[in-house]
Structure formats: structure tokens, C-alpha cells
C-alpha positions in Angstrom: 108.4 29.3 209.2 111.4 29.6 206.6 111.3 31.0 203.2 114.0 30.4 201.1 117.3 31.1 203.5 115.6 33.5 205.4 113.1 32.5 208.5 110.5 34.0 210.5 109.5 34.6 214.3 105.5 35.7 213.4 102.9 35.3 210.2 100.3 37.6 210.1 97.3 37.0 207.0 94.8 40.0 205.6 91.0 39.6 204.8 92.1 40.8 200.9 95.1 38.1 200.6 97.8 39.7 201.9 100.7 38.4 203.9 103.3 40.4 206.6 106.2 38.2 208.8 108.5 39.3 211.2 112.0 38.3 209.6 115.0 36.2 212.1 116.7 37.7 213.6 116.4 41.6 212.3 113.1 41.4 213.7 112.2 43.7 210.8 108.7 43.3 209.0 107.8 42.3 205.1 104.8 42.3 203.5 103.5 40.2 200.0 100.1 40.1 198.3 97.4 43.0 197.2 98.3 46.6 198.3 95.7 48.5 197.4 94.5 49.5 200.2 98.2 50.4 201.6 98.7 47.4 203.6 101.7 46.6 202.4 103.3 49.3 204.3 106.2 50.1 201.4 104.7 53.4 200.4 102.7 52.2 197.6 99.5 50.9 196.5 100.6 48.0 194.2 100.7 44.2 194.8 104.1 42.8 195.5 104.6 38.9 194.6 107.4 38.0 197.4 108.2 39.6 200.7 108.8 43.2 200.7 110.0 45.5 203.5 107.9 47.7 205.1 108.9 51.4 204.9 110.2 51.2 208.5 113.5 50.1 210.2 111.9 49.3 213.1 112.6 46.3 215.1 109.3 44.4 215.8 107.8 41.8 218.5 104.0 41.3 217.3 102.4 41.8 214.3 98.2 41.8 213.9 95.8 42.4 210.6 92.8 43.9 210.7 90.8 44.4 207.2 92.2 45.9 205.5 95.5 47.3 208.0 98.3 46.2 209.5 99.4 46.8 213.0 102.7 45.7 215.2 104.3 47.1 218.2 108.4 47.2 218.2 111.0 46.5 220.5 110.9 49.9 221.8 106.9 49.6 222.6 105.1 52.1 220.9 102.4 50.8 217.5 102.6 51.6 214.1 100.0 50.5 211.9 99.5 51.0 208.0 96.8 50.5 205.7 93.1 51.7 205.2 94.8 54.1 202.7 98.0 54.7 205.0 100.5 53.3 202.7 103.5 54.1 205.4 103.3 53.0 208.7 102.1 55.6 211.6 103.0 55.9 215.1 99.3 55.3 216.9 98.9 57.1 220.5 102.5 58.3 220.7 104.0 58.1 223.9 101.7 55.1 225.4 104.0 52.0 225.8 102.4 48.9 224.3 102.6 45.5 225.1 100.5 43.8 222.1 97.6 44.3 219.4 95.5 41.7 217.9 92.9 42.0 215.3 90.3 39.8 215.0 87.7 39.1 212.4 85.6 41.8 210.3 89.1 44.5 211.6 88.8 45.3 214.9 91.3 45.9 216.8 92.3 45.7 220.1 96.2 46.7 221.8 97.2 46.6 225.1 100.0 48.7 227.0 102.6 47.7 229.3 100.8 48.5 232.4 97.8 46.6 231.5 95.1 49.0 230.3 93.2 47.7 226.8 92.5 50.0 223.7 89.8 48.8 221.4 88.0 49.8 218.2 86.9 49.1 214.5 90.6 50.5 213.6 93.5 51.4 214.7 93.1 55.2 214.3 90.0 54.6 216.5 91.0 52.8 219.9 89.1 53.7 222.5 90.0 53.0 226.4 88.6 49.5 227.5 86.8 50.7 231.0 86.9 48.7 233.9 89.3 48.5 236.6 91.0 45.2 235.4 94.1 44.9 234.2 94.5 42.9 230.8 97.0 40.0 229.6 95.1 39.3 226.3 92.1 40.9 224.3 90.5 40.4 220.8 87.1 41.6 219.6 85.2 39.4 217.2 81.7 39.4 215.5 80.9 41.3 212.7 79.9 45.4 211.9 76.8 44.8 213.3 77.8 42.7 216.1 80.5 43.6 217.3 82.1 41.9 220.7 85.6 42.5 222.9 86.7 39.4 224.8 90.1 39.6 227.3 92.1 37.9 229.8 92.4 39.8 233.1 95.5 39.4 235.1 93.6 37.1 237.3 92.9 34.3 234.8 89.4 35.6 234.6 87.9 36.1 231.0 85.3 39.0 230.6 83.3 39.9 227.4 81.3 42.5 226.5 79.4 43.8 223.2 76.7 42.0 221.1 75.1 39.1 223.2 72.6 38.0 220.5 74.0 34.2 220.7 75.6 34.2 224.1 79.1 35.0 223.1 79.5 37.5 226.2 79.4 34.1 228.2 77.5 35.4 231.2 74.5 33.6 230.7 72.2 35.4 229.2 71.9 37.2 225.7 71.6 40.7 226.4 74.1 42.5 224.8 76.7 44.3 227.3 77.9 48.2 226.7 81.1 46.8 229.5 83.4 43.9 230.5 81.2 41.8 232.1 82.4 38.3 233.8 82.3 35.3 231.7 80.0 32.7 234.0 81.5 29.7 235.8 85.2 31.5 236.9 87.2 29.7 235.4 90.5 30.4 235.0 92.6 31.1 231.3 95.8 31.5 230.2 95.6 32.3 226.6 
């Protein structure tokens, strides 16, 4: 997306209306729209009307929202995230090496580092190890506080889920919930 003379390599959008992009070609992230709760990442808890920087010079490849917080990872792999009160963005599990986060709805969630392993939770300040012996290419979690659920690509293609089953979101044919990854039925094969 462009706005005004200046364009954009990733839009990320907040639950309480607020807005964060990756800027061409600085790679450098602003954020616009409520900041109470921090997530604007500028060391402050007021709104800001247009794109404003985030009080990093870091260079950044992904950007994810949760809630109410903000998480990317940078060009030199580690994650920062900001919000939930944090109005600065922090360094989360220094010295891991990540390769992407993703939030999904109701704020949770998930990263995964270079060599594969996932880290999952209701926040970033939370992340817990992803167990299994599968090596990941994508995960989100979805649901809601009381039913919560973790999805992910494997290296192989195959998708496994695990959490609340109440509806069948697991995939595994039945509707028991899952405490881990358990295959999704049928094998098929994803990419994203």
C-alpha cells in the first residue's frame, strides 16, 4: 500500500483500532490510532492521527497484533513486541533467532524460530514451547479465552491442531479437545 509519497511492504490492524506498517524501503515500523494501551510503541499512551515511528531503529520483516500488543521480528531475527502497557518495544526471548509471529484473534500469539521450533501463548511475554517433534513453517492460534486453539504447518505440508475441539476445529475427526499437535485428518498437504 502507499500513503502519501511513502509506501509500505506489511499492514498490520489492532482489536482497539489501531494501525502499524512496515515503511519501503527503511523497513522501519509506524504505528496510528488509540495508544492507550502502549501499542503504539512511541513511548506514550496517547492516540496518534497519522503514522508514527515506533521508538525503535530497527529494521523489520514481519509485523503481527495481538489485542491489545504489537509484535515483529527484524532483519537481524530476534522479536520485539510493545503494548499490554509496554509502551517501548522489548526484546522477547533474547538470543533465540526468529523466523515469524502471527497473532490471531482474541491475542494470541504464536512465533516461530529459524530452526523450526513454535512458541505459543495468550501474549507475547507468555510463549510457551509448541511440543512435538515437528518442525514448523506457519502457526496461528484462534478461538477465543475460553477456547483457545493452535493450528501450524509442519515442514512436511501436513497441518496439525490442537486445543479446544468443541466444534471440530482440531480437524481430526472428532471433538475432543487436544492438550498437543494432533494430525489434521485426510493428509493433505498445505502450503500456507
Amino acid at each position: 500500500p502507499t500513503f502519501g509519497a511513502t509506501s509500505a511492504s506489511k499492514v498490520a490492524f489492532g482489536f482497539f483500532g489501531t494501525g502499524c506498517l512496515i515503511l519501503d524501503p527503511s523497513q522501519r515500523v509506524s504505528c496510528w490510532g488509540s495508544g492507550g494501551t502502549g501499542n503504539l510503541g512511541n513511548g506514550s499512551l496517547n492516540d496518534a492521527a497519522q503514522p508514527t515511528p515506533i521508538s525503535s531503529t530497527q529494521q523489520f520483516t514481519s509485523i503481527a497484533f495481538g489485542i491489545s500488543s504489537v509484535c515483529g521480528v527484524t532483519t537481524t531475527s530476534a522479536l520485539l513486541c510493545w503494548g499490554n502497557q509496554v509502551t517501548t518495544p522489548q526484546q522477547i526471548m533474547p538470543g533465540s533467532q526468529w523466523a515469524s509471529v502471527s497473532s490471531g484473534p482474541f491475542g494470541y500469539s504464536c512465533a516461530i524460530t529459524v530452526t523450526g521450533s513454535a512458541y505459543c501463548g495468550p501474549d507475547a511475554s507468555s510463549l510457551v514451547l509448541v511440543q512435538g517433534t515437528q518442525q514448523w513453517t506457519e502457526m496461528i492460534s484462534g478461538g477465543g479465552a475460553t477456547t483457545p486453539f493452535t493450528c501450524g504447518i509442519a515442514t512436511t505440508g501436513l497441518a496439525y491442531c490442537m486445543g479446544s475441539n468443541a466444534n471440530g476445529q482440531v480437524g481430526d475427526g472428532t471433538e475432543s479437545d487436544r492438550s498437543s499437535m494432533t494430525a489434521v485428518a485426510g493428509g493433505f498437504h498445505f502450503t500456507h
